[in-house]
C-alpha positions in Angstrom: -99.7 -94.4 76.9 -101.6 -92.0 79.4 -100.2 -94.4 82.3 -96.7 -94.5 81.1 -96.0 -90.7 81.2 -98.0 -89.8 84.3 -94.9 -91.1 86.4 -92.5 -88.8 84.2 -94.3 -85.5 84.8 -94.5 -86.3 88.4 -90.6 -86.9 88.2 -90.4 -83.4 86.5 -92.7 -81.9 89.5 -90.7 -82.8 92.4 -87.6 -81.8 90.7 -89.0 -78.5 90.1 -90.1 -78.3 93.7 -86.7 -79.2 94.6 -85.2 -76.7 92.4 -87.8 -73.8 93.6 -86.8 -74.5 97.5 -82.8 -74.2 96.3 -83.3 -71.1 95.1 -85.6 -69.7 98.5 -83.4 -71.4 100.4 -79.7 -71.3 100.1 -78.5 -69.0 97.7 -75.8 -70.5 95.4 -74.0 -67.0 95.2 -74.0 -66.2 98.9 -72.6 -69.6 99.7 -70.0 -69.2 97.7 -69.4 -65.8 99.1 -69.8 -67.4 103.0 -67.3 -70.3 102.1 -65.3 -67.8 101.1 -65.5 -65.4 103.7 -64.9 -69.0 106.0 -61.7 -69.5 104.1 -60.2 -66.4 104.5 -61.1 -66.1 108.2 -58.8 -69.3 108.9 -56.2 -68.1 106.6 -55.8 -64.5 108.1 -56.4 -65.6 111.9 -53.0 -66.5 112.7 -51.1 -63.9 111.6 -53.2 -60.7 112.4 -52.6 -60.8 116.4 -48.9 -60.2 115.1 -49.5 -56.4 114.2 -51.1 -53.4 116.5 -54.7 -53.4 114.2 -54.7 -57.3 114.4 -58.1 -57.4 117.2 -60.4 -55.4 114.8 -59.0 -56.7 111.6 -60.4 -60.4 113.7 -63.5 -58.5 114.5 -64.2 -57.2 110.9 -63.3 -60.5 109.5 -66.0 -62.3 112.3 -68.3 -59.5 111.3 -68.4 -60.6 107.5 -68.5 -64.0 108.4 -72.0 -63.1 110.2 -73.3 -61.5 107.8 -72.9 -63.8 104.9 -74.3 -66.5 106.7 -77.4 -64.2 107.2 -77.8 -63.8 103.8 -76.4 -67.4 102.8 -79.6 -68.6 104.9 -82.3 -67.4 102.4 -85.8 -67.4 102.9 -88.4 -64.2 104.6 -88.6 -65.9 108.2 -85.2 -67.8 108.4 -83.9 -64.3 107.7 -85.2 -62.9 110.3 -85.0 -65.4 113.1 -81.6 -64.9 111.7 -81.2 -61.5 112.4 -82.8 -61.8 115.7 -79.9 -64.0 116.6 -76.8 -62.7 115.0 -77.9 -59.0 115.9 -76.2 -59.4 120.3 -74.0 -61.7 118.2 -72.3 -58.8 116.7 -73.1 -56.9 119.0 -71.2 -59.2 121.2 -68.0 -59.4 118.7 -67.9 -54.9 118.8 -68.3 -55.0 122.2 -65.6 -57.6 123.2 -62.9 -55.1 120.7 -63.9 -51.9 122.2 -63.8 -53.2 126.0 -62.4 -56.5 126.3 -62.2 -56.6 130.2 -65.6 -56.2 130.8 -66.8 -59.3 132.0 -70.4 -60.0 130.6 -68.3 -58.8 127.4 -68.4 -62.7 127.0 -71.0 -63.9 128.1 -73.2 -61.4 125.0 -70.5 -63.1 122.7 -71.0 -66.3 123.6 -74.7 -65.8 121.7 -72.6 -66.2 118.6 -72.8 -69.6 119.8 -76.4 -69.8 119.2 -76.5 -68.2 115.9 -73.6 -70.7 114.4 -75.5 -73.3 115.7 -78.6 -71.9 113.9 -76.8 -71.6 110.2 -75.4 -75.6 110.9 -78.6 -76.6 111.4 -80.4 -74.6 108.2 -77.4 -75.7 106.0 -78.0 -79.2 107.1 -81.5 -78.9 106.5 -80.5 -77.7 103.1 -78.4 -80.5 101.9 -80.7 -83.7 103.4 -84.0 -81.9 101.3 -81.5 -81.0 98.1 -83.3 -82.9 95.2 -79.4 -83.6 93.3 -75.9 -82.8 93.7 -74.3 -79.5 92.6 -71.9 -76.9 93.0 -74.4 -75.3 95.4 -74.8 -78.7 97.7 -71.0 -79.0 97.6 -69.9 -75.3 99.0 -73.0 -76.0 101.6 -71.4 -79.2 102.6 -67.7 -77.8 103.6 -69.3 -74.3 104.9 -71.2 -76.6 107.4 -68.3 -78.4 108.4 -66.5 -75.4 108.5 -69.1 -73.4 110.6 -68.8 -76.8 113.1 -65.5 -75.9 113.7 -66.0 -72.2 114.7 -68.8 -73.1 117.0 -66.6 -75.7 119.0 -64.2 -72.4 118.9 -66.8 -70.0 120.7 -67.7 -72.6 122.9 -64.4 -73.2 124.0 -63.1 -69.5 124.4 -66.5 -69.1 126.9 -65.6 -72.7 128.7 -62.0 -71.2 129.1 -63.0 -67.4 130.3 -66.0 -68.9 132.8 -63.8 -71.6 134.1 -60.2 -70.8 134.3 -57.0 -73.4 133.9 -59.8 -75.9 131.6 -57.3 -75.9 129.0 -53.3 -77.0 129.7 -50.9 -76.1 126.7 -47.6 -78.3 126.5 -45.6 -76.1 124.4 -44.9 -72.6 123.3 -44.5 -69.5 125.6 -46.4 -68.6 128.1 -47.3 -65.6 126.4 -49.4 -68.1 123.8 -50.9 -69.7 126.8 -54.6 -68.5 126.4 -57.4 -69.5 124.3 -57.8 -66.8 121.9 -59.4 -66.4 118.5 -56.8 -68.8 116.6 -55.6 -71.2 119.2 -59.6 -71.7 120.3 -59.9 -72.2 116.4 -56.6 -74.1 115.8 -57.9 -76.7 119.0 -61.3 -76.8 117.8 -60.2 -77.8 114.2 -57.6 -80.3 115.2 -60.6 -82.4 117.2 -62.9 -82.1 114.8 -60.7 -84.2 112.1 -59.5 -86.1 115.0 -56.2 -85.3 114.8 -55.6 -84.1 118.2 -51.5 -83.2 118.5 -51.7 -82.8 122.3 -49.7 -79.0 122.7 -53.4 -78.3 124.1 -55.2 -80.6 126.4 -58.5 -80.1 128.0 -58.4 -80.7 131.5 -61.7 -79.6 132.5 -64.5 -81.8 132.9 -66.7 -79.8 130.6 -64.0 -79.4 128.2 -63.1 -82.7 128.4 -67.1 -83.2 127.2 -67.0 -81.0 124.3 -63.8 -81.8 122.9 -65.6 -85.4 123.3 -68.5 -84.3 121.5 -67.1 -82.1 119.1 -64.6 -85.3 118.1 -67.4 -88.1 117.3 -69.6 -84.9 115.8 -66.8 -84.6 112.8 -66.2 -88.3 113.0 -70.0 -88.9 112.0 -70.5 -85.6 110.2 -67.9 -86.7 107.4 -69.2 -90.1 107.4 -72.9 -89.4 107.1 -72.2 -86.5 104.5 -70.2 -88.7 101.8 -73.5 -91.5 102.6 -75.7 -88.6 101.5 -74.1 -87.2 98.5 -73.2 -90.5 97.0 -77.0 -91.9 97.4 -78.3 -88.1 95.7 -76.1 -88.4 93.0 -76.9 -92.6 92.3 -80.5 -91.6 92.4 -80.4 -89.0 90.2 -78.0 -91.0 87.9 -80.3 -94.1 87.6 -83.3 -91.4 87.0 -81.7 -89.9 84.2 -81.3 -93.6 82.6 -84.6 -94.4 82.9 -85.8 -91.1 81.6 -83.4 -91.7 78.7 -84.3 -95.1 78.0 -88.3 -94.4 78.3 -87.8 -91.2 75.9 -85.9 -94.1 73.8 -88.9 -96.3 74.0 -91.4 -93.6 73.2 -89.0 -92.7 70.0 -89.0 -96.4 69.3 -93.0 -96.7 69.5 -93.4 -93.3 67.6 -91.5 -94.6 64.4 -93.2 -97.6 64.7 -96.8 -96.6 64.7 -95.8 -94.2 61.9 -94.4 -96.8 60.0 -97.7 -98.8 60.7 -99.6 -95.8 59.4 -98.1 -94.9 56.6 -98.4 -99.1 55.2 -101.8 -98.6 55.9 -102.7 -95.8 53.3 -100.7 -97.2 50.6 -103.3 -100.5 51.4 
């Protein structure tokens, strides 16, 4: 009996451990929050360049986006490596509203590059060490797919200010013929689900590369992602009907030595 339920209690131990670095690490109410604050940064984009306030309503939006990844992050040093990097990040964002012309403007905003890049690789850290699929898991998964796409976006608006004419756009007026915040956004999204409807085209050679990249990235990432989720949730499945048919067992064993007792004091 003492061998059979030394491999249970271990079971229990690393799934406390897994629950224990959940809740240091990502923070199942900030996610939620930072998908959100994902969400409606896409939804709102397109539209605000269409009214006099639209830049800083961008800027504020960017700026909440920031900071509840900071705090979606969790843990005392991730936090502030994360606030070492996010700090010229926003700095960079304020900067580019109040003087957009200046032209190292975008080269400090271009180190929100490096603090996306940070939160993708944290979140992914995340959901390869989660110990079972859950809510929380799930809002990491699409806020790291998400995030992918707005750091393809920064990268692109710095490939297109620091090398001119990389990007060629088919239709529209020429008024819509830069990469700002939404078309660098609505470009970077359309190559990361492959879809690609060719009014922009990167003609560039290192656009050409990241749109590359950034393509067989969200090819993989999807692919890789489901693989993941569906082997947490058939291991914890086939755990659970172990545990349930071992606490059956025990149950079964129980009754019967009871039984076995009890016929032995009547004798």
């Amino acid at each position: 009996m003492p061998d059979a339920t030394q491999p249970q209690h271990g079971e229990k131990r690393a799934n406390l451990q897994g629950t224990r670095f959940a809740t240091k690490g990502v923070f199942r109410f900030s996610v939620v929050y930072f998908l959100c604050a994902l969400v409606l940064n896409m939804v709102v984009s397109p539209f605000v360049d269409q009214f006099p306030g639209g830049f800083l309503v961008a800027t504020v939006l960017m700026t909440l986006v920031f900071l509840s990844a900071l705090l979606a992050i969790g843990g005392r040093l991730r936090t502030m490596v994360g606030v070492v990097l996010v700090a010229p990040a926003l700095f960079g964002e304020w900067l580019s509203y109040w003087q957009p012309d200046l032209p190292f403007s975008v080269i400090i905003r271009g180190s929100g590059v490096l603090f996306i890049g940070y939160v993708v690789l944290e979140f992914l850290r995340f959901i390869v060490r989660a110990p079972r699929v859950d809510f929380e898991v799930l809002c990491a998964g699409i806020a790291t797919y998400l995030m992918l796409g707005l750091f393809w976006s920064f990268a692109y608006i710095l490939v297109d200010r620091l090398i001119p004419n990389s990007f060629v756009f088919t239709v529209g007026p020429d008024s819509s013929h830069s990469m700002n915040d939404f078309n660098a956004i609505y470009f970077s999204f359309t190559t990361l689900s492959t879809v690609g409807y060719g009014d922009i085209v990167p003609v560039s050679r290192v656009a050409r590369m990241l749109a590359m990249v950034e393509a067989v990235f969200g090819m993989f990432y999807v692919t890789l992602l489901i693989a993941r989720l569906v082997s947490l949730y058939s291991f914890n499945s086939s755990l659970m009907a172990g545990n349930s048919e071992k606490t059956a067992n025990y149950k079964r064993i129980g009754s019967e030595n009871s039984q076995t007792g009890g016929n032995n004091q009547e004798k």
